[in-house]
N, C-alpha and C positions, 0 to 999 in steps of 0.2 A: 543397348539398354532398352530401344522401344521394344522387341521381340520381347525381350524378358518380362514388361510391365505389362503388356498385351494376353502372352500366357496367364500370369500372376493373377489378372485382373480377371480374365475366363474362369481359372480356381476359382478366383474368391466369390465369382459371381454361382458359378453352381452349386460350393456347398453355403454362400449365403444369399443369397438372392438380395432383394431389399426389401428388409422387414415392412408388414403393413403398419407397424407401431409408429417407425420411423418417419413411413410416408405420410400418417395420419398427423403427426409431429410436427412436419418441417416443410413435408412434402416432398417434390423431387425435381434434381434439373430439368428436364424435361416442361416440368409447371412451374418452376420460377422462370426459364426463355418462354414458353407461352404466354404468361402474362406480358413478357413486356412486348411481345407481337401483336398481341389484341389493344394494347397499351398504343404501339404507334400506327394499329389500323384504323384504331378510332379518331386519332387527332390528327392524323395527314394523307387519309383517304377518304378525299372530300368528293362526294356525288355531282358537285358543281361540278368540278376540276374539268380540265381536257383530258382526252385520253394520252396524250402525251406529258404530260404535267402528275396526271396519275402513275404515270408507269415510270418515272422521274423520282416520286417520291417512295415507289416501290423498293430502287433501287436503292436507295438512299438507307430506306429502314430495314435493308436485306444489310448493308454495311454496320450498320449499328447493330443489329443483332448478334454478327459474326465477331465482332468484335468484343460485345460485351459479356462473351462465351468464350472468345480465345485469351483474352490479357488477363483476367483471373486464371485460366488455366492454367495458362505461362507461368504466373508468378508462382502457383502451387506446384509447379513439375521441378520449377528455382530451387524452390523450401523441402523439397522432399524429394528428388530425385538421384539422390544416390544414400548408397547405404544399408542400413533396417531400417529407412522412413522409406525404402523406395515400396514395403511392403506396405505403408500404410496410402503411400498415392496410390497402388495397387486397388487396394481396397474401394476409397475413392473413385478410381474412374469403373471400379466394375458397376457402377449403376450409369454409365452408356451403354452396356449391353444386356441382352434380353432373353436370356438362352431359357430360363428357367419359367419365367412367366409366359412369353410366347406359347411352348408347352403348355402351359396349363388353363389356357385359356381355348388353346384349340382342344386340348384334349377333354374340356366343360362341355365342347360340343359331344360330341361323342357320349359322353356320361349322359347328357341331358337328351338323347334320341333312345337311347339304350333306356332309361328310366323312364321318361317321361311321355316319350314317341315324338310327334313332329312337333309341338306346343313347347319343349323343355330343348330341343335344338332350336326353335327360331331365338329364343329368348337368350339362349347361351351364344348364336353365330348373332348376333346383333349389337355384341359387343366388339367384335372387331373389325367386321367390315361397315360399310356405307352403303350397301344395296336394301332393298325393300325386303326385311326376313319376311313381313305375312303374303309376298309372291314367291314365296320356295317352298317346295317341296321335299320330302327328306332325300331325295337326291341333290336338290338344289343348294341345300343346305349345307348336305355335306363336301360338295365339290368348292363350294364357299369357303367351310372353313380349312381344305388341302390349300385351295388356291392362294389363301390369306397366310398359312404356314409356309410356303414356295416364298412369296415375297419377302416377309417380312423376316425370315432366314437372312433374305441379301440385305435388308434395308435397315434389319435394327440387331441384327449378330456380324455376320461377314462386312459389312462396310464400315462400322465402326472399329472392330479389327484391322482391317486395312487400314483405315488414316491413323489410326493411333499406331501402325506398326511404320508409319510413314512418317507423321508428325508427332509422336506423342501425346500426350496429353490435351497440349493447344490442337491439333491435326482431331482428334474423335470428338473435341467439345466444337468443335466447328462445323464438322459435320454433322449431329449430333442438330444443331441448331437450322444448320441448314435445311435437314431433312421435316425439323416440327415445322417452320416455317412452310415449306412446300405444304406439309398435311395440312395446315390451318389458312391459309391465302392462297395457295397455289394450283386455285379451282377455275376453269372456266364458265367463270359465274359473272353477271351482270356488273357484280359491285368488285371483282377480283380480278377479272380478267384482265386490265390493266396495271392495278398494284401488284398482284401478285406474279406477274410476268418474267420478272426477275430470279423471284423465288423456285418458280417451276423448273427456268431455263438451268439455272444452277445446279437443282436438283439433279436432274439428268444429267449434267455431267460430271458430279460427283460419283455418281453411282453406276457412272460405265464398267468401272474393273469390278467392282466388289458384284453387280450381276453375271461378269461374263465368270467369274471365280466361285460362286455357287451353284452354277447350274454344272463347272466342273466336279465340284466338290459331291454335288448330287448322282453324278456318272459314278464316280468311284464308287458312291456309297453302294448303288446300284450291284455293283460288285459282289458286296457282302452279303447282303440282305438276301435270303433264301425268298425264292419268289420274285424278284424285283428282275427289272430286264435290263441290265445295261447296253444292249442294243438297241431298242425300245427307247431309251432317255438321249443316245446321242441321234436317232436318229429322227427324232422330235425337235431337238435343241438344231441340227441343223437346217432339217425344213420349216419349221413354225418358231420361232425365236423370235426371229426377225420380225415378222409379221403383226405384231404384236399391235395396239399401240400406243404402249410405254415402250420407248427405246430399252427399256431397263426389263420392266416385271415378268416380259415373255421368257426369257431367258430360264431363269427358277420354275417357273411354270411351265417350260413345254419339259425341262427334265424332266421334273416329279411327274407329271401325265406320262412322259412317255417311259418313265420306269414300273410304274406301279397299272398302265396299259389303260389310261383313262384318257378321257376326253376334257380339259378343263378349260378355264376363258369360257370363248363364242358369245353369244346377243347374252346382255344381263341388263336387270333393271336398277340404275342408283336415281333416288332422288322422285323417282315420276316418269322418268325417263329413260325409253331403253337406247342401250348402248351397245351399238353390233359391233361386237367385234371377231375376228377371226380364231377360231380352237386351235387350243396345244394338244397337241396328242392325237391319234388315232382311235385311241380305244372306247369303251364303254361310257356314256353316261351316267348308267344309274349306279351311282355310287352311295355307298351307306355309312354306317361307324366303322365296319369291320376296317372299310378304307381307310379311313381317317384314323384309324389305330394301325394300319399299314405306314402311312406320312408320315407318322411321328415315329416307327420307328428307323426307318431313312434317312428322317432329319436329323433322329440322337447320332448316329451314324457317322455321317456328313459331322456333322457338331463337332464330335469327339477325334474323326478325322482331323480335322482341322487343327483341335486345340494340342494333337498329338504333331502334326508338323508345326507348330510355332513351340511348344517345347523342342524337339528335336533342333529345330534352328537355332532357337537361344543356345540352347546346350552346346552346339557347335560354333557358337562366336563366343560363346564365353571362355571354351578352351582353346580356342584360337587365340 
């Protein structure tokens, strides 16, 4: 039944997405678990504390979180998981996943370099990563916004897939929570670095399979895609993956460089701060739109791969 609700849920998310009406409405899971993280960052991570006492209470408000994302889940997987309600929990949990927006937020970039030139790409990549847009350059930008479609492939399509094909509905709303947690506390920052300890350490191991499973999914896609090099993406993913350092984001990210023959990562600035880190891929830096409309079609790709092998699998347990 998880494969089925998992597919289900992938449909109902690309031909519906989640209406801005809705979101303007009600809002979204996503912003009802943020607040209650901001909720108990404020009242139990106290600047006094010891750093042990801090990273104590970290752990603590990492358990309440998961929790108060997985036992509503449970109860709704209860009430509607079998059946024609199992198409309306379908519905339901397709706002864990992000197939449709992702898309269209990376592809804002791209429209806003193409229209507007470097001024209408910083302002469109500034909405999904955390590096300094007015230190890029339309190379810089655009490698930004491939990089931020590599990842968030694994972290807000493919992983929430996997635990929901794992755990259901409780299993995506936990990770799902896990993972805003990480975004929001799980920085090594003065006032985080201790509360959010938890959150990080979690993070990452949640999302071992669901990265080493897109950076596959990205190989295959490689396959397809007229131009793209699938020897180029595994021979990236094997030398530079690793190296990363997220245990997890090199992975997504040395494929797509090494399929599409770019160079993406190396030194970046987030915050003030630059951050060296080591390149996926061999190839070129200067990448522009044309790339970034290369990425997304690799990612539809990969995408549709994917949502084609979880049909195929339902289909075969179901007639089993």
């Amino acid at each position: 039944m998880f494969l089925l609700l998992v597919f289900l849920s992938l449909m109902a998310e690309l031909v519906l997405g989640y209406p801005d009406r809705l979101f303007r409405a009600i809002g979204h899971p996503v912003t009802w678990i943020g607040r209650l993280i901001g909720t108990l960052d404020g009242a139990w991570n106290h600047e006094a504390a010891s750093f042990a006492r801090r990273r104590a209470a970290g752990i603590g408000a990492l358990v309440v979180v998961l929790l108060a994302a997985g036992l509503p889940a449970a109860a709704l997987q209860w009430l509607l998981g079998n059946g024609p309600a199992l198409l309306l929990l379908a519905v339901l949990t397709s706002s864990l996943i992000a197939q449709r927006s992702l898309a269209s937020h990376v592809a804002a970039v791209a429209e806003g370099l193409e229209r507007e030139g470097l001024d209408g790409g910083r302002r469109a990549v500034s909405m999904i990563v955390g590096r300094d847009p007015e230190s890029l350059d339309e190379a810089g930008v655009s490698r930004a916004a491939i990089e931020s479609l590599a990842e968030n492939f694994s972290d807000g399509i493919v992983a929430p897939s996997f635990w929901l094909a794992v755990g259901g509905l409780p299993g995506g709303a936990v990770y799902k929570a896990a993972n805003t947690a990480d975004s929001m506390i799980g920085h090594r920052s003065a006032r985080h670095e201790a509360f959010g300890w938890a959150a990080a350490r979690f993070d990452d191991l949640i999302n071992l399979p669901a990265s080493r499973l897109t950076a596959l999914l990205l190989l295959a896609a490689a396959c397809l895609v007229p131009g793209a090099s699938p020897r180029g993406a595994w021979r990236a993913i094997w030398r530079d993956a690793r190296h990363h350092r997220s245990p997890n984001a090199g992975w997504p990210e040395a494929a797509m460089a090494g399929a599409l023959g770019l160079a993406l990562a190396g030194p970046r600035r987030y915050g003030g701060v630059m951050v060296d880190d080591v390149f996926m891929g061999d190839g070129r830096r200067e990448a522009d739109a044309a790339d970034i409309r290369r990425a997304l079609r690799l990612y539809w790709t990969a995408d549709l791969l994917m949502v084609a092998l979880l049909g195929a699998g339902a289909l075969l347990i179901w007639h089993g």
